[in-house]
C-alpha positions in Angstrom: 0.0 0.0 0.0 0.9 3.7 -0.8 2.6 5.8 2.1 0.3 8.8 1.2 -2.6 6.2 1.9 -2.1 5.1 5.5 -3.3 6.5 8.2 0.3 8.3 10.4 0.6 6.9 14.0 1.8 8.9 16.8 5.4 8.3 17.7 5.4 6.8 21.2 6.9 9.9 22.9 4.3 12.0 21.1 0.9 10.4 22.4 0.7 11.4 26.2 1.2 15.1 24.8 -1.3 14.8 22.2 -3.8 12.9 24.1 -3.7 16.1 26.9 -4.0 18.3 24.3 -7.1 16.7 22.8 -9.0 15.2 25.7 -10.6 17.0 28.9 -9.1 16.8 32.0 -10.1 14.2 34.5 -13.5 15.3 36.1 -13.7 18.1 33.2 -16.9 19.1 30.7 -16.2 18.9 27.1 -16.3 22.8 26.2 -19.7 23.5 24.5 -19.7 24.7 20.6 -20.6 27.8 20.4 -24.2 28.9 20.2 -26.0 29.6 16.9 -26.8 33.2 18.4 -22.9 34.0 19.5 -21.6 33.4 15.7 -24.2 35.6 15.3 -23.2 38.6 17.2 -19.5 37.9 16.6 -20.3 38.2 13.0 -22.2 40.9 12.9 -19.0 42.9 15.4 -16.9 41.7 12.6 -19.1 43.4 10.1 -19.0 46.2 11.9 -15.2 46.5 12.5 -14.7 46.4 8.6 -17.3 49.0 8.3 -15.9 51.2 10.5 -12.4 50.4 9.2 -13.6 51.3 5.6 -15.0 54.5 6.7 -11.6 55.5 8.0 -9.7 54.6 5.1 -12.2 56.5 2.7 -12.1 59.3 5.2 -8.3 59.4 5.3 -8.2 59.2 1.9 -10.5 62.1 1.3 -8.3 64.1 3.7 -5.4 63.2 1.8 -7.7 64.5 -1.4 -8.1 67.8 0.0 -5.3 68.5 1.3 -3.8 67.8 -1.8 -5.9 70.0 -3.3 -5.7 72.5 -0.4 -3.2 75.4 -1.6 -2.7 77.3 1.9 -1.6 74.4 3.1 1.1 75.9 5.9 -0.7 79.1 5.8 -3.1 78.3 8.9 -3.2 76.1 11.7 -1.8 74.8 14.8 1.1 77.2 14.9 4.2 75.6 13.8 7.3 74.7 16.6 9.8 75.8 13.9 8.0 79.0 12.7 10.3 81.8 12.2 9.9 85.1 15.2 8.1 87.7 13.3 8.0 91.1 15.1 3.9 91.5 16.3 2.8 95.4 16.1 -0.2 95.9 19.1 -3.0 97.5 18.1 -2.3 100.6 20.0 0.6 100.7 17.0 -1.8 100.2 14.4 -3.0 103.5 12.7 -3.9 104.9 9.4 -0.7 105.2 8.4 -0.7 101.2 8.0 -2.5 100.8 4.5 -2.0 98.3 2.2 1.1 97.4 4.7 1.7 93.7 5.9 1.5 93.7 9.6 1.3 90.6 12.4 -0.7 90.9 15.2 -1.0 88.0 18.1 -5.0 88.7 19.5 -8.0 86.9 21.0 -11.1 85.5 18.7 -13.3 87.8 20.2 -15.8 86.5 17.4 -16.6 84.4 14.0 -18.4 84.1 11.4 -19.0 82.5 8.4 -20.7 84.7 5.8 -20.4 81.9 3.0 -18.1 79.2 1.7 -15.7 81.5 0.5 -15.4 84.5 3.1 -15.1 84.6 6.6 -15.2 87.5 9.0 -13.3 87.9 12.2 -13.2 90.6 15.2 -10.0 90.3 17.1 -9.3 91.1 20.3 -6.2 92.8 21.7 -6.1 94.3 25.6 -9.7 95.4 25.2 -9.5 96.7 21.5 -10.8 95.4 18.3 -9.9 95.3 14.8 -12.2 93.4 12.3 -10.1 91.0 9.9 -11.5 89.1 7.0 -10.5 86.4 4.9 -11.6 85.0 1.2 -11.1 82.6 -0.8 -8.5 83.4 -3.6 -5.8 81.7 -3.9 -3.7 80.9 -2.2 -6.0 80.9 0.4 -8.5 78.0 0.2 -11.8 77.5 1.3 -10.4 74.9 3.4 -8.8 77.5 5.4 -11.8 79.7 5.1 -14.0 77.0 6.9 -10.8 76.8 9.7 -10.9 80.5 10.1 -14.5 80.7 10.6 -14.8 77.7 12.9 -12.1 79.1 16.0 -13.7 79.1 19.2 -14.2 82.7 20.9 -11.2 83.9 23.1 -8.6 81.4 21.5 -5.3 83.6 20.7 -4.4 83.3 17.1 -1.5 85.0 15.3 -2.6 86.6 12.3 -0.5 88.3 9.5 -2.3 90.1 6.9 -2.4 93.4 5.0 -4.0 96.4 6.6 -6.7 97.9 4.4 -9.5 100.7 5.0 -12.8 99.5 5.1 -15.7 101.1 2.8 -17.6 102.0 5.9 -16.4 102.6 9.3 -16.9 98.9 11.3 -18.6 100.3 14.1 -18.5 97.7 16.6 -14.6 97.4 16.3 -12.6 100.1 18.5 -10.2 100.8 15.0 -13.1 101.2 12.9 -11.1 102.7 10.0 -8.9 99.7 9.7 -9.5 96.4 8.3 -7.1 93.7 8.0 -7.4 91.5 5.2 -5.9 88.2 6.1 -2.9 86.1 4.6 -1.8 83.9 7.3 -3.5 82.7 10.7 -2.3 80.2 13.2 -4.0 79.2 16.5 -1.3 79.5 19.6 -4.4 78.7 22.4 -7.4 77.2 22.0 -10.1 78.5 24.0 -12.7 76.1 25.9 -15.9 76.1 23.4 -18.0 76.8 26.3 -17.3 79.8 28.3 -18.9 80.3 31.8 -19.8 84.4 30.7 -18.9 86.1 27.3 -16.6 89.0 27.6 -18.5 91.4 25.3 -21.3 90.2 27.8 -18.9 92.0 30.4 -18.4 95.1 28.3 -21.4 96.7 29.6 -22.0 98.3 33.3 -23.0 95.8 36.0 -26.9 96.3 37.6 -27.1 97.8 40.6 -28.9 95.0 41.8 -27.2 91.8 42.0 -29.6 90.4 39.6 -29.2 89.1 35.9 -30.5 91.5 33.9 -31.1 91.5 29.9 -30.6 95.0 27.9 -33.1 96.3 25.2 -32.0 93.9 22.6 -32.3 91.0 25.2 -28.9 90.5 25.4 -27.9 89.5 29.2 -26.0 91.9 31.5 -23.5 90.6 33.5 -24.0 91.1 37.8 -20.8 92.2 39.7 -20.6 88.5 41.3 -20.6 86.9 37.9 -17.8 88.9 36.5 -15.7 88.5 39.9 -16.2 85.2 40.1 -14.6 84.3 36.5 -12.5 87.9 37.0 -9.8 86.7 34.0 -12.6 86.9 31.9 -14.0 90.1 33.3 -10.2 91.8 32.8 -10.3 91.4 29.0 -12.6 94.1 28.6 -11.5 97.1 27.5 -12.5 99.6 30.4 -10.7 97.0 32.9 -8.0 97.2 30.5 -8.4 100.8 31.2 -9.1 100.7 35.1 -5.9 98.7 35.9 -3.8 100.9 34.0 -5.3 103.5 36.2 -4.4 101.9 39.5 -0.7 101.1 38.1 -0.8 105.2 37.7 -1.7 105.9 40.9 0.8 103.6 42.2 3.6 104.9 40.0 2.5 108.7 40.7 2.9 108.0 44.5 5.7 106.4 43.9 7.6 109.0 42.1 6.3 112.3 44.0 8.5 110.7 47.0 11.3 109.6 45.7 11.6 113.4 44.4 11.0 114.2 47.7 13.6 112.1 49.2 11.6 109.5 51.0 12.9 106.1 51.5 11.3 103.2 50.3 10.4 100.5 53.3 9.4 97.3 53.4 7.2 96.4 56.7 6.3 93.2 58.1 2.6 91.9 57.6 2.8 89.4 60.2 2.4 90.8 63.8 2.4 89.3 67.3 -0.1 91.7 68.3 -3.0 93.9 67.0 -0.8 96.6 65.3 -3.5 99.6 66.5 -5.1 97.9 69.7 -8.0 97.0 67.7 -10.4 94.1 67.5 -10.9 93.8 63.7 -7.5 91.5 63.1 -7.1 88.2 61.7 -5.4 85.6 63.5 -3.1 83.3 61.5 -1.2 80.3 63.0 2.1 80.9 63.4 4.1 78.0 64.1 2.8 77.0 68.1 1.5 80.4 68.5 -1.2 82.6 67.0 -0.2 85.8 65.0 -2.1 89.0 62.7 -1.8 90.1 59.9 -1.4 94.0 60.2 -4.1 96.5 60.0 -1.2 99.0 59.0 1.8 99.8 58.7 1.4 102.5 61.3 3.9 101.7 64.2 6.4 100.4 62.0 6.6 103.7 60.7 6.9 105.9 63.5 9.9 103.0 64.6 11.8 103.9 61.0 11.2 107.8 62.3 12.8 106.8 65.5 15.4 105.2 63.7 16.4 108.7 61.9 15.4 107.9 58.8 13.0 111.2 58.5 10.6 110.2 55.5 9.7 107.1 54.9 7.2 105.7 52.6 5.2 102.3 51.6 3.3 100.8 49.0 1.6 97.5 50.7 -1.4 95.0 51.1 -3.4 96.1 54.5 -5.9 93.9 56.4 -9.0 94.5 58.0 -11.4 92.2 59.6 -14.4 94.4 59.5 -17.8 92.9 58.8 -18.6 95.4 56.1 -20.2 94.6 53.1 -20.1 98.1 51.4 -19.3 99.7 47.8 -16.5 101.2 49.3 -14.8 98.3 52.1 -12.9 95.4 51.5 -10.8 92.9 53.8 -7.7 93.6 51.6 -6.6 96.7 49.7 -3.2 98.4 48.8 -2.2 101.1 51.2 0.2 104.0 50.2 1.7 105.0 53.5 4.0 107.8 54.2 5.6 109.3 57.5 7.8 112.4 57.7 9.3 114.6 60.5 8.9 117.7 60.5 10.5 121.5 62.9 8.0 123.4 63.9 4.2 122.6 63.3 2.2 119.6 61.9 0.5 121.2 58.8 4.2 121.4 57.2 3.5 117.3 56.8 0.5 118.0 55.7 0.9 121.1 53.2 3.2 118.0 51.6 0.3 115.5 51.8 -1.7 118.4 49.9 0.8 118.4 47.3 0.7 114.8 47.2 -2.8 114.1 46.0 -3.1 117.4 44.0 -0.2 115.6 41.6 -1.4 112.5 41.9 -4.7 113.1 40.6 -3.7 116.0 37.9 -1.2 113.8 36.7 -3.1 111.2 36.3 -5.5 113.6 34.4 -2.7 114.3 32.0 -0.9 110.9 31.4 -4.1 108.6 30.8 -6.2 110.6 29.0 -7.0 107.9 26.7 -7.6 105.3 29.4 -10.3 107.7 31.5 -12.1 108.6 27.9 -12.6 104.6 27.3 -14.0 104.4 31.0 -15.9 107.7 30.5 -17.7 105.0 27.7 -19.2 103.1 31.0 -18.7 105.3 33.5 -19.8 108.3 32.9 -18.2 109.9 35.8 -14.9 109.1 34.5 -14.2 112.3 33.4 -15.5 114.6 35.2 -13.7 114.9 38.4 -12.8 118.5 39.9 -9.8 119.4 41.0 -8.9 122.1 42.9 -8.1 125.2 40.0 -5.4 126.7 42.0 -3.6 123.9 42.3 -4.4 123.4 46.4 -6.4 121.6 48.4 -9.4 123.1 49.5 -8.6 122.7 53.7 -11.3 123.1 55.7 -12.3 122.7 59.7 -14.0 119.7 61.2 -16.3 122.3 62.8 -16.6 124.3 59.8 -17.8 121.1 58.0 -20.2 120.2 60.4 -21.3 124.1 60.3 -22.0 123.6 56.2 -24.1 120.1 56.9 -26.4 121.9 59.5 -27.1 125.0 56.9 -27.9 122.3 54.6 -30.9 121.0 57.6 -28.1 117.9 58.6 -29.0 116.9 62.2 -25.1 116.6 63.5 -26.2 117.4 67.2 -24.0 113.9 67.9 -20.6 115.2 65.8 -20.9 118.8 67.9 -20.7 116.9 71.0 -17.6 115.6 69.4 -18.5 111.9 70.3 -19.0 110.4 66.8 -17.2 110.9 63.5 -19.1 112.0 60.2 -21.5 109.1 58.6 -21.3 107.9 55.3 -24.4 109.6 54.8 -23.1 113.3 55.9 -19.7 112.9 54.0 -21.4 112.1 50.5 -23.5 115.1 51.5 -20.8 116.9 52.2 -19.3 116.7 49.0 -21.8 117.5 47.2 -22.3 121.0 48.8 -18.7 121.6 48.2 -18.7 120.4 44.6 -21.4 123.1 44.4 -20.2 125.8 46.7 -16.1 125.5 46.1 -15.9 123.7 42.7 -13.8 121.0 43.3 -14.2 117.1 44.1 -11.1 116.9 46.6 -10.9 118.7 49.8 -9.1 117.7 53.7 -10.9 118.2 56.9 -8.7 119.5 59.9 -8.9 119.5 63.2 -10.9 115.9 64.1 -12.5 115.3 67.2 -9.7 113.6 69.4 -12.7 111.2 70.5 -12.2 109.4 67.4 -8.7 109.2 66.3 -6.9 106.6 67.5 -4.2 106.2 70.5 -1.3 107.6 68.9 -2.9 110.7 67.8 -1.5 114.1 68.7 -4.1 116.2 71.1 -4.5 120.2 69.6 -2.3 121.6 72.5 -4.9 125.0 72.6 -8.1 122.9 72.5 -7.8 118.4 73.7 -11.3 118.4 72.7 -9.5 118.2 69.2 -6.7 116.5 67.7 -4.0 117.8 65.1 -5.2 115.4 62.9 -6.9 115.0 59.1 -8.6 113.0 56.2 -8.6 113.7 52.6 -11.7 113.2 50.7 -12.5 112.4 46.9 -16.4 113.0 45.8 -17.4 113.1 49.8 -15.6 109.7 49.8 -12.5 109.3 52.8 -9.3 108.0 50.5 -6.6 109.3 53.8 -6.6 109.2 56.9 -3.6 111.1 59.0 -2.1 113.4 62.0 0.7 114.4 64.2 1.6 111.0 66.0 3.0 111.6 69.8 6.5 111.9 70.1 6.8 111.9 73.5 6.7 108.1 75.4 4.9 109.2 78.4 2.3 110.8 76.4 2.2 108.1 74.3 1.5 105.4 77.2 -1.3 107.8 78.7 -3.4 108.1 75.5 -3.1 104.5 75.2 -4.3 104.2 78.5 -6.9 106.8 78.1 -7.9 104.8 74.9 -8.4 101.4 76.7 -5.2 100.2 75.4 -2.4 98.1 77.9 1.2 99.7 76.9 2.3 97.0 78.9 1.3 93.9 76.8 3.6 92.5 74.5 3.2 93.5 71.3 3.8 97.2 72.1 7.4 96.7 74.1 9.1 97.2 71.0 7.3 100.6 70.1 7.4 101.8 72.9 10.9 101.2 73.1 11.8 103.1 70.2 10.1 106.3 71.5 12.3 106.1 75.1 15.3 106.5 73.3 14.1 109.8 71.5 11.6 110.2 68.5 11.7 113.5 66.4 8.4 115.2 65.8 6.6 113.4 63.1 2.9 113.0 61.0 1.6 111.1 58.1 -1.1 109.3 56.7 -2.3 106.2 55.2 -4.0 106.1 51.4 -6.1 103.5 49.9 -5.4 103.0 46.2 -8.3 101.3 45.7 -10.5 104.3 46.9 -8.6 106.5 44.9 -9.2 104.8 41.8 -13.1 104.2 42.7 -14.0 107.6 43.2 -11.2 109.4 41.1 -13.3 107.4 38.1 -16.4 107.7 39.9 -17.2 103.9 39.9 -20.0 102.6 42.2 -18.3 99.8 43.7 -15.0 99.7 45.2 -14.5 96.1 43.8 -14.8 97.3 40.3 -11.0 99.2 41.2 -9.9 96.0 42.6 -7.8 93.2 40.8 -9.0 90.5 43.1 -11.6 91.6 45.5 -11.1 90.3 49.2 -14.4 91.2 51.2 -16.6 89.0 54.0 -17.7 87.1 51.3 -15.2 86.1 48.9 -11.7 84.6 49.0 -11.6 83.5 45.7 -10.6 83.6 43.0 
């Protein structure tokens, strides 16, 4: 018989192996076949696989199609890691002069919009201003990256390089509405989320005065004061907080300057305390190490110890805290305090003839130099623009008394501030500026002379009348911004007003002040400014928070 025709044997070495390959185990079901409705479903999965597999493949290859078609291919995009640096103009650059000229500008999708296969319109977005930019189809540009163009999400940042052209009609709802830029290259840097918790143009408009949403005539939803704070990064992009912020930088920069003219020296105080750094109540306790300590209400004492130190003028630009309960327009837990301290020879009101000085540069300078910035507020804020200054150059000084004199023509009742128990409400100093906007023409004036029944412990007394102190505040729209005075020199008057004022000079967080004024302290007076304020009513917000880059308040740490 044939080989190829008998059946093969196992080779004796071979047929234990085999047999446990073949056969169950001992004890061990035969597996089952396979169900009629499993082959089924696995063939149907299969089907499905080389479906879905098919679809990629024609998908890919339709890609590949277009692209190949595509002729701006490199021209838009993801922006390339090897692409070469080309110098970005701003749009505060950006003027008339600019036609037909190629510029490159890195800006936010502010919006798009698709007005047909071939063109696409954009407004960009650059620190608050807008251009509009278009883009059509003509080669090289493709409708390919038309359709891209159209399709970014709001506030991505794109880099754009096109030719500046001038539009047949002013665009109106762009901020260089006699420019246009016609677009040759775009490439995204971010992508923005798709959803955005609040829109900025949403933002662009003045907050209610109730904390309420709100919708305008057009039904188009205005934002609340707590919505824009609590997404604030959003809130920032809009122009007037473009605006606002460059007005608190002035402020800061102004103070700044007028004393280093003057030939202050710049300190740096401690914000950590072992003790309440005015006596007060309204401090917050932080743990420090095994032991509790606060943050400061002020840089007060450390001042007056640099004055001991002979260092004659000092100043300080610093975050001050303040644990009151007070949920107004005009409070917060955390501002920025300017602080200042300076000695002076003979009488108190040479400190604050320079305090005078101070604010009146401050605020004309800031009159001069941001011009622009107050006329885009002015857009939102009407009041913007309109402040008052004083037009001989000074302050408009007047007496406590004589202030409380002008609120009782006006039918005030002040029958508590005569007795000299209480300070002036909120209520009476809005009043009072009002009459003096009216009756003296200005917006900032100082009150002299407080009661001594409010100031605190280490006020000066007036040495002809204790009922009053040689003390001040400065006052923008009938709004406090400063408040200062003579401090006491002299340690056993010092310990006796604190005494007086319910105040133990012999705890220990006072030892080291003290200390400082038993070894000699010149005569000395100063104050304490909030920038915030300054900015607030300089621009005639309505809510302190508005002037604020991150409000701190009762209720909100965050963001």
């Amino acid at each position: 018989m044939a080989e190829s025709t008998l059946p093969q044997r196992l080779k004796p070495e071979e047929a234990p192996e085999a047999a446990a390959e073949s056969a169950p185990a001992a004890g061990e079901a035969a597996p089952a076949a396979p169900s009629k409705s499993a082959l089924k479903k696995a063939a149907k999965q299969k089907a499905k696989a080389e479906k879905a597999a098919q679809r990629a493949a024609q998908e890919q290859a339709k890609q590949a199609a277009a692209q190949a078609e595509d002729t701006a291919v490199g021209l838009y995009g993801k922006l390339p890691d090897n692409q070469d640096l080309v110098p970005a103009t701003s749009f505060a650059q950006l003027s008339t002069d600019h036609y037909d000229k190629e510029v490159t500008v890195v800006a936010r999708v502010d919006n798009a919009r698709s007005q047909s296969a071939k063109l696409a319109f954009l407004m960009l977005r650059q620190k608050g201003q807008k251009i509009q930019a278009v883009i059509a189809a003509q080669e090289p540009i493709s409708r390919q990256m038309v359709k891209w163009t159209s399709g970014l999400n709001v506030n991505s940042i794109v880099e754009v390089t096109g030719v500046v052209k001038k539009p047949a009609v002013p665009i109106n709802s762009a901020t260089l509405s006699d420019l246009e830029l016609h677009i040759r290259k775009i490439y995204l840097i971010s992508e923005a989320a798709q959803q955005l918790p609040m829109q900025v143009k949403d933002a662009e408009r003045p907050p209610p005065a109730a904390d309420t949403e709100e919708v305008d005539a057009e039904g188009q939803p205005i934002v609340t004061l707590k919505t824009r704070l609590d997404y604030r990064v959003l809130d920032l992009q809009t122009e007037t907080n473009q605006a606002i912020t460059w007005i608190s930088s002035g402020v800061a920069e102004l103070f700044t300057e007028f004393m280093l003219k003057s030939g202050a020296r710049w300190i740096f105080t401690p914000k950590l305390s072992g003790s309440s750094s005015e006596g007060g109540s309204e401090v917050f306790e932080v743990k420090y190490f095994k032991r509790l300590a606060y943050l400061t209400q002020s840089p007060q004492l450390y001042k007056q110890m640099c004055i001991a130190g002979d260092m004659e003028s000092v100043f300080e630009l610093g975050p001050v805290f303040r644990a009151e309960d007070s949920n107004t327009h005009r409070h917060l837990t955390e501002f920025t305090g300017l602080d200042f301290e300076r000695t002076f020879r003979h009488h108190y009101h040479e400190v604050l003839d320079f305090a005078e000085e101070l604010l009146v540069f401050i605020l004309t300078q800031l009159k001069e130099r941001y011009k622009e910035q107050i006329a885009v507020i002015q857009k939102t804020f009407p009041k913007a623009g309109d402040f008052r200054l004083p037009k001989d150059g000074k302050a408009l000084r007047l007496k406590y008394m004589d202030a409380i004199g002008l609120l009782k023509e006006a039918g005030v009742d002040v029958s508590e501030q005569e007795r000299f128990e209480n300070d002036l409400t909120t209520a009476m100093e809005r009043q009072l500026g009002q009459i003096i906007r009216e009756k003296y023409d200005t917006d900032f004036y100082v009150l002299d002379k407080f009661p001594m029944a409010v100031r605190p412990f280490y006020t000066k007394a007036d040495p002809e009348d204790p009922r009053f102190s040689n003390s001040y505040d400065f006052f923008m729209r009938g709004e406090e911004i400063m408040s200062g005075a003579q401090r006491i020199n002299d340690v056993n008057e010092l310990e006796a007003s604190m005494i007086a004022k319910g105040v133990d000079p012999k705890s220990e967080g006072f030892q080291d002040y003290l200390l400082a004024f038993r070894q000699g302290c010149p005569p000395h007076a100063g104050g304490g400014l909030g920038l915030n304020r300054i900015v607030t009513f300089f621009l005639g917000l309505p809510n302190i928070r508005l002037a604020t880059l991150f409000p701190r308040d009762p209720q909100r740490l965050r963001p």
